[in-house]
C-alpha positions in Angstrom: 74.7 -55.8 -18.2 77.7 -56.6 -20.0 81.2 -56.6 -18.2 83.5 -53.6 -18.7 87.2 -53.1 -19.0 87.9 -52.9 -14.9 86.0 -56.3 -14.4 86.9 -57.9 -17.4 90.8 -57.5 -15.6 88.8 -58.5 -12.3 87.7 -61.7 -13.4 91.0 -62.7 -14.7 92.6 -62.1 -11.3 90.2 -64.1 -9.5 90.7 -67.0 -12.1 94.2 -67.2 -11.1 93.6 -68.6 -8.1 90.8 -71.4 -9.5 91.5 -75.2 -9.5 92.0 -76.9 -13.2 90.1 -80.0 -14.5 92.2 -82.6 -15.0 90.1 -86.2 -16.4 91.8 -87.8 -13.7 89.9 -86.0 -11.2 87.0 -87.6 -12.7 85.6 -90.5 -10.4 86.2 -93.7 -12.8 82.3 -95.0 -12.8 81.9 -97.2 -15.5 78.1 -97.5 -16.2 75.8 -99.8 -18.6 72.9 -97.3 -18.6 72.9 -93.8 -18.3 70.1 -91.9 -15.9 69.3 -88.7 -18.0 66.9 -85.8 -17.5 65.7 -83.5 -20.4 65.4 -79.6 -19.4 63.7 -78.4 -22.4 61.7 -80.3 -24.9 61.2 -78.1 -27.3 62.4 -78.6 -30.9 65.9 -79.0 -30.1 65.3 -81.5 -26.4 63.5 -83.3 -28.7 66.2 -83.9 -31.4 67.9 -85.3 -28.2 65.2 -87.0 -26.8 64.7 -89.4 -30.0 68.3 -90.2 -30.1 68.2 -91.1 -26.3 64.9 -93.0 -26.6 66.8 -94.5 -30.0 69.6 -96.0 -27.3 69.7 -99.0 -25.2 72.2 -97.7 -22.5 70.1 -94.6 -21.8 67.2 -94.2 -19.9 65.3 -91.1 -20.0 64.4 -90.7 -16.4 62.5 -86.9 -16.9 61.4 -84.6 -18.8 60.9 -80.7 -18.4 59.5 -78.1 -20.1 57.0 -74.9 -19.4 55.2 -75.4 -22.8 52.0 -78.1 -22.8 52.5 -78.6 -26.2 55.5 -79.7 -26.4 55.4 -82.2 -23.4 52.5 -83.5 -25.0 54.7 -84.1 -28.4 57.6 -85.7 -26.2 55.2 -87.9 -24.3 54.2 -89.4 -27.5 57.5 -89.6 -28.6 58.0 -91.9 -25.6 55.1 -94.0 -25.9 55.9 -94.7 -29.7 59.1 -95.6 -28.8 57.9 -98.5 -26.5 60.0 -97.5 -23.5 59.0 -96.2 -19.8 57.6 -93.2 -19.6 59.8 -90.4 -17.4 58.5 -88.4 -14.9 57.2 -85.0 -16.2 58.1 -81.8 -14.4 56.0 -78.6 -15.7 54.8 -75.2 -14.0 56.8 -71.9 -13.5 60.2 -71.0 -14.7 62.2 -72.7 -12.4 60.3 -75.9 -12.1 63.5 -77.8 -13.5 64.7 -77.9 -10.2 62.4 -80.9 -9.2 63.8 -82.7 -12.2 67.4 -81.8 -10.8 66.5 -82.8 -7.1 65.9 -86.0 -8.6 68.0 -88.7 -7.1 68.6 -91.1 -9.8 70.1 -88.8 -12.4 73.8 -89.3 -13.7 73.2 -86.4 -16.7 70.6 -83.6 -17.9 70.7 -81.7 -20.7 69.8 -78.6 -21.3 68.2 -76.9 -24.3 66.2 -73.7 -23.3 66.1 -69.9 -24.3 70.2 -68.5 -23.9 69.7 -66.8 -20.8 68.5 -69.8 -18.8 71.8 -72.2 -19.9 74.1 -70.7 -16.7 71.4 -70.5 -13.7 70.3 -74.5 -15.4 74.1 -75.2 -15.3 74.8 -74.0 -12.0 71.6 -75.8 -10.2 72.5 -78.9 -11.8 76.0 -78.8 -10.2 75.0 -77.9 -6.7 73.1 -81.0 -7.2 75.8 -83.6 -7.3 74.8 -84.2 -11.0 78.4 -84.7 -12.9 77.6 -84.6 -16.3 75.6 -81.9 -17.8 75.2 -81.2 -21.4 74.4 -77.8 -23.1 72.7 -76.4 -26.2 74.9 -73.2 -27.1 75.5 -70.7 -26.1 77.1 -71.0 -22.4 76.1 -67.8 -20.9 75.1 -64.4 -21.7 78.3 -62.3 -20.2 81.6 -63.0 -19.8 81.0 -63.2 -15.8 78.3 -66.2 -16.7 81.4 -68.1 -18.0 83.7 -67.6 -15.4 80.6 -68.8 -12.9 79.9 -71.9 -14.8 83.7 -72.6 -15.2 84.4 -71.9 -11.4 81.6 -74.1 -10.7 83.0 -76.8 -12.8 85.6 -76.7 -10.9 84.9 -77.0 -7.8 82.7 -80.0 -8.3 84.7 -81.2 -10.6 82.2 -82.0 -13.2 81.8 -82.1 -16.6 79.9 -79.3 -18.7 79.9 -80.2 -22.7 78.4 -77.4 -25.4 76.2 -79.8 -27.3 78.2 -78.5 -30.6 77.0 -80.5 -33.5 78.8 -78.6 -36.2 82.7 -80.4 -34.7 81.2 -84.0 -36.2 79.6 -82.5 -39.5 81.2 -85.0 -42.1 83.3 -82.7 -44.4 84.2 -80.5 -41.6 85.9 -83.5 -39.4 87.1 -85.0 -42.7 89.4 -81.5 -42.8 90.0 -82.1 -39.4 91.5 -85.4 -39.9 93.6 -84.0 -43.1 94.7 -81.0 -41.0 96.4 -83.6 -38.4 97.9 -85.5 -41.5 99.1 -82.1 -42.7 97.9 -82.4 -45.5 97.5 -78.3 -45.7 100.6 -77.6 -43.8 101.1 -75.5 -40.8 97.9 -73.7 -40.2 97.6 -70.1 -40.1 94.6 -68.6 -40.8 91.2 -69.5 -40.4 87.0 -68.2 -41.1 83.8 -69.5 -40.5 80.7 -68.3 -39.3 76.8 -68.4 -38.6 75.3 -67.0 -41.6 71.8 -68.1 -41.8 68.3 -66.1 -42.9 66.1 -66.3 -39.6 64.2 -63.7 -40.4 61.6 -65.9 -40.5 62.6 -67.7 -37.4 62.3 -64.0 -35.4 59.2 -63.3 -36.1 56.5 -66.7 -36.2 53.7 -67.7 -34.4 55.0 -71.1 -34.0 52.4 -72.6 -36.6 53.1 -70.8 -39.6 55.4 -71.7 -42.5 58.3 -69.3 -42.3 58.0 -68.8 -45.5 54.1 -67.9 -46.1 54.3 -64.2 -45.4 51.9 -64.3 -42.6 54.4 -64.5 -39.8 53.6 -62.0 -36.4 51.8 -62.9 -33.6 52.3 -64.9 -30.3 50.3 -68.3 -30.8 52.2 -72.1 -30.6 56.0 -72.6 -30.0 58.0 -70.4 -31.7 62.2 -69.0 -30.9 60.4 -65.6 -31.6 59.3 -66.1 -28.0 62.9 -65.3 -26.9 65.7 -64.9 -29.6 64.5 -62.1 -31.2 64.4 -59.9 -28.2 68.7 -60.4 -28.3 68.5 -58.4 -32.0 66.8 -55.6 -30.2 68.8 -55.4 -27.1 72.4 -56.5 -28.5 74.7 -56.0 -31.1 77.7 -58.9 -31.2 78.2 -62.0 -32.5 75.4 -63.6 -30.8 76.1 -67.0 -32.2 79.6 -68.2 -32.5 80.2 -71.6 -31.8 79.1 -73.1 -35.1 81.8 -71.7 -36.7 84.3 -71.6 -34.0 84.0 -74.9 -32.4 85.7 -77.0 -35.5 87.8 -74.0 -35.5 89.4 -74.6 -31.9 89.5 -78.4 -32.7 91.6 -77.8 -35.4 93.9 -75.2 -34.3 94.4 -77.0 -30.5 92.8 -74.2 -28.5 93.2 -75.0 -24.8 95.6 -77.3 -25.8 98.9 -76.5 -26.7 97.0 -73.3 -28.2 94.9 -70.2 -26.9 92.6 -66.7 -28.6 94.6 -64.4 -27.1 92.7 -60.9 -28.8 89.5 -60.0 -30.2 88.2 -57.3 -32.2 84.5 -57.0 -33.9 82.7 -54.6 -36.4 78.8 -54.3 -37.5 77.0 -52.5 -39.9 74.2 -50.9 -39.0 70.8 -52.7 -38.4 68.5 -52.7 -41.0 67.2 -56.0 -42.7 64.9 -56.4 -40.1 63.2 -53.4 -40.1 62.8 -54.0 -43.8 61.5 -57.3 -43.3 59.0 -56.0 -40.9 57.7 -53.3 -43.6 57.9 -55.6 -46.3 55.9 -58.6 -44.8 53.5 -56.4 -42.1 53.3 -52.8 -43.5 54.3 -49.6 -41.8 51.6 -49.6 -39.6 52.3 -53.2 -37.9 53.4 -53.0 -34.3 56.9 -54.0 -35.0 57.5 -51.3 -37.6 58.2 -49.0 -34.6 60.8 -51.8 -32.8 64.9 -50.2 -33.6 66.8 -53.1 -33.6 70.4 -52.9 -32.1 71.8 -55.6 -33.7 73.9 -55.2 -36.8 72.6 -57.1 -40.0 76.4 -58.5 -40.5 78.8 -58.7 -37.5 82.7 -59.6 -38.3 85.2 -60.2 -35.7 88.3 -61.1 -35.6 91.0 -63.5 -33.1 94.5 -63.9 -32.4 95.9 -67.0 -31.6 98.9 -67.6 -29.3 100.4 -69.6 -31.8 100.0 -66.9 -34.7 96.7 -68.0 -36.3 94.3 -65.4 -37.1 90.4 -66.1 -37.1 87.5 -64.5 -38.8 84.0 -65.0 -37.8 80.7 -63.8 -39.0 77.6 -63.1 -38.1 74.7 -62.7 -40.8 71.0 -63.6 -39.5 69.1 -60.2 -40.4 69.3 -60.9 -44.0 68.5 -62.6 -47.2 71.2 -64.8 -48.0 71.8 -69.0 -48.4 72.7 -71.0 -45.2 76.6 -71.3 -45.0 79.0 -71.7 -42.4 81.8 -70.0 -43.9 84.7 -72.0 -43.4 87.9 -71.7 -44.3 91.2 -73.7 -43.5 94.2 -72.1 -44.6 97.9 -73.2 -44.3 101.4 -72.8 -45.5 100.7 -75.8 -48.2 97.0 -75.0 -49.0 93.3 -74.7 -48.2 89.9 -75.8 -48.2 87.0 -73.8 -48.4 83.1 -75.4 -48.3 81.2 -72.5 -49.8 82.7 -73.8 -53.2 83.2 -77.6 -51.7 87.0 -76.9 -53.1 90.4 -77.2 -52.0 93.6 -76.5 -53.5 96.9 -78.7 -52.4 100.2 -77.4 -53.4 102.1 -79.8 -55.6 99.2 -82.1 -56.3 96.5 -80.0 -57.1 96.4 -78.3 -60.6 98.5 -75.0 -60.2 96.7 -71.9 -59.3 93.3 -74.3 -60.0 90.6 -75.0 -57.5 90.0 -79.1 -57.4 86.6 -80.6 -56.1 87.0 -81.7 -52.4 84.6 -84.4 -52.9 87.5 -87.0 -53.4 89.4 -85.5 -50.4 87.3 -85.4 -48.5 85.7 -89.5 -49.4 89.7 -90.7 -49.0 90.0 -88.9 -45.5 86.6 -89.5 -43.9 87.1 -89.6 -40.2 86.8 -93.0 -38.6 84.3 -91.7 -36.4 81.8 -91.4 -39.9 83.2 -94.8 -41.1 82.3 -96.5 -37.7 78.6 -94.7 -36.7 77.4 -93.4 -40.1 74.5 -96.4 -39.9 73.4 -95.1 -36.8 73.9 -91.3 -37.7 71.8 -92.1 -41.1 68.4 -90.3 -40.7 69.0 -88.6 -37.9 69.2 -84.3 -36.9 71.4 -82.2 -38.9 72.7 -84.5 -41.6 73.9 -86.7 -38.3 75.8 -84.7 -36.5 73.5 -84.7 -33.7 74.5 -88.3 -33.2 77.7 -88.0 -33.0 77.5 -84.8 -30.4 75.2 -86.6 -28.2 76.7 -90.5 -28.4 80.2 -88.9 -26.9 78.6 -87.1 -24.1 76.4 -90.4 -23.0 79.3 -92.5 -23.6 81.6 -89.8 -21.8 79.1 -90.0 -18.6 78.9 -94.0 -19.1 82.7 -94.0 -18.8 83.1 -91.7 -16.2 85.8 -90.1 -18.3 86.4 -86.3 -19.6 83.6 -85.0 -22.3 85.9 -84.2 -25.6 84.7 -80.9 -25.1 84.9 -79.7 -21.7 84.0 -76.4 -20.0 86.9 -74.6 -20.9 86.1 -75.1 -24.3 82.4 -74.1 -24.0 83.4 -70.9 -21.5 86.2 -69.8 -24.9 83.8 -70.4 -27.5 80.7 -69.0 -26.1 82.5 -65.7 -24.7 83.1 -64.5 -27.7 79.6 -63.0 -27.8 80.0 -61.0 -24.7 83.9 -60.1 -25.8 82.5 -58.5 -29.1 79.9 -56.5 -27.7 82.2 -54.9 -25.4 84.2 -54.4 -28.7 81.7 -53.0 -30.8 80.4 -50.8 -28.2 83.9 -49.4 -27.3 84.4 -48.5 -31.1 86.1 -51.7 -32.2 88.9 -51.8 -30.1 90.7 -55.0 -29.4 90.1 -56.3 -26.1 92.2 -59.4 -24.4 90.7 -62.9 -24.5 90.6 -64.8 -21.0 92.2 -67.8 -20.3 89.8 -70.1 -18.7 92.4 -72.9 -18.2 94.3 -70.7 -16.0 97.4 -71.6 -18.4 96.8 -75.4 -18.3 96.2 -74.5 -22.4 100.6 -74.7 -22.5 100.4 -78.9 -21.3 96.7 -80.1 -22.4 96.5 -82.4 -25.2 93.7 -82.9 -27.9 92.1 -85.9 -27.6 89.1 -84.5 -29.8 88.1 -87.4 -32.4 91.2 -89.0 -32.5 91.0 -91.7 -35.1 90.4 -93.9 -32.0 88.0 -92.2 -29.8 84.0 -93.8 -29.5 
């Protein structure tokens, strides 16, 4: 069920009276190893789980998951990697919560199916555990984010979206000639999650996406639970790739907030094609009417007078981009074309390769870790998203992204559906810092942050 107009104004009023996280409510632990469980071991846990088994200060205490074949991957993964081998939890749905009962953990992280992320979150913290790290999204409505965030709250504890895209290297190489101002005072902004998993929605877990023979229900596969969202929704359903660097950038929840929303969709129809085209008109799934719209667009206000555009673009055929855009009064940088343009130094009305730029102003973050990010998920930026969330929990300090940025990025799926299905009207954004955004300061990779 997703929240309507009344309780959208509901929740705000019941925010007002919430507590705000400040890191010095943080108990100052410092600790040489970190105790960390592993809810989900699928693909993505076990990105996560290599790079913790790849670290000396971690020690992977458990492991999770509902799917045999996968715990018997992860297992192995331990075993190669020489270290002591973790307790494994398996059985029903809900058998994380033996991991969580656990009394030697000091951090899980989760990376299940969307709809298990709050209830996951939410255990974890009536647990005493302090640190908890999330694959995105956050929640599935907009009352899932004000639970997490209320929860966060009151235990004061620290929930980071694992979002790998804020470390990519040319995106925080544009974040670190942003703060030089090197493009001048920001003002508008796009990115996005445009990506062909058509494939990806329907496989049998052992089939090349690409093969043409792609239905069925056998081996791990995200057909298993993604692709029911594209039948039953129709919003941006994946944001915070594209929005995360994006509220970095523009200092949202610090100094900064989205104040309005408004989305748009076509109508759905790539995957019906792809169904036709790859099982016939006579397969099962010929019959399915998909809600969500091939290519979803929505757009943000910014307190500060920033606009955003996002997109959404999974249903059809189309290269992998992100999108991005950074725009501002003295020029802009877009990766689709790896250019930029700099007035007064670039050639006039010209696009220039950002290849130079973006070498000169590589973030100190890439200059310092890109040895140990070498080789590993995502071009590295998986590195980098999980090294500041152990070294966050080692510290005892504040995660550089906290819940309130998790709770604004992720609720922008539940904020567009309402949009879309109330004929595009703009609808206010919430303010999960309970106006702590006016005094808040970004500390995100600074040029001296681990």
């Amino acid at each position: 069920m997703h929240p309507t107009r009344r309780h959208f104004l509901q929740s705000g009023a019941v925010l007002a009276a919430g507590l705000f996280i400040a890191p010095e409510q943080l108990a100052a632990k410092t600790r040489n190893k970190v105790r960390i469980g592993l809810i989900g071991v699928g693909l993505r846990g076990q990105n996560h789980l290599e790079l913790a088994l790849a670290r000396d200060d971690v020690q992977v205490v458990a492991l999770c998951d509902t799917d045999a074949g996968m715990l018997r991957d992860s297992i192995a993964m331990v075993t190669d990697a020489g270290k002591k081998m973790p307790e494994i939890v398996t059985g029903d749905p809900y058998a994380y919560r033996k991991l969580l009962d656990r009394r030697n953990l000091d951090a899980v992280v989760i990376s299940t199916p969307w709809e298990w992320h709050k209830p996951m979150i939410l255990d974890a913290l009536d647990r005493g555990i302090r640190y908890v790290g999330t694959e995105v999204v956050l929640g599935l409505t907009l009352q899932d984010h004000w639970d997490v965030v209320r929860a966060a709250e009151k235990h004061g504890a620290q929930v980071m979206m694992l979002e790998n895209v804020c470390y990519r290297r040319d995106v925080i190489a544009v974040m670190n000639m942003v703060r030089q101002g090197l493009f001048g005072d920001l003002l508008h902004l796009q990115g996005g999650y445009q990506h062909d998993l058509r494939g990806v929605k329907f496989n049998d877990g052992k089939t090349p996406y690409d093969s043409g023979v792609e239905f069925g229900d056998k081996g791990y596969s995200e057909a298993r639970w993604r692709t029911q969202h594209s039948i039953e929704r129709n919003g941006d359903l994946y944001p915070t790739h594209g929005i995360g660097p994006i509220a970095m950038m523009t200092d949202i929840n610090r100094g900064n907030r989205f104040t309005r929303l408004s989305a748009y969709a076509t109508r759905a129809q790539g995957l019906h094609d792809y169904v036709l085209a790859k099982g016939g008109k006579d397969h099962p799934n010929a019959a399915v009417r998909f809600k969500l719209g091939d290519v979803v667009t929505t757009q943000i206000a910014c307190a500060n007078g920033e606009t955003v555009l996002l997109q959404h673009d999974t249903s059809l055929p189309r290269p992998y981009s992100l999108g991005f855009r950074v725009q501002g009064s003295k020029g802009l940088w877009m990766d689709i074309n790896q250019s930029l343009h700099i007035e007064g130094i670039s050639p006039r009305h010209k696009w220039e390769p950002a290849a130079p730029w973006l070498e000169k102003y590589d973030h100190p973050l890439w200059k310092k870790y890109a040895a140990d990010a070498d080789g590993t998920g995502h071009g590295g930026m998986d590195f980098f998203v999980l090294h500041a969330f152990i070294e966050s929990a080692k510290r005892g300090i504040a995660t550089p992204q906290d819940v309130y940025d998790a709770a604004a990025w992720s609720a922008i799926t539940p904020l567009s559906e309402l949009s879309i299905a109330e004929g595009n009207r703009a609808v206010d954004f919430p303010d999960f810092t309970n106006g702590a955004w006016r005094t808040r300061k970004n500390t995100f990779a600074r040029t001296d942050a681990f």
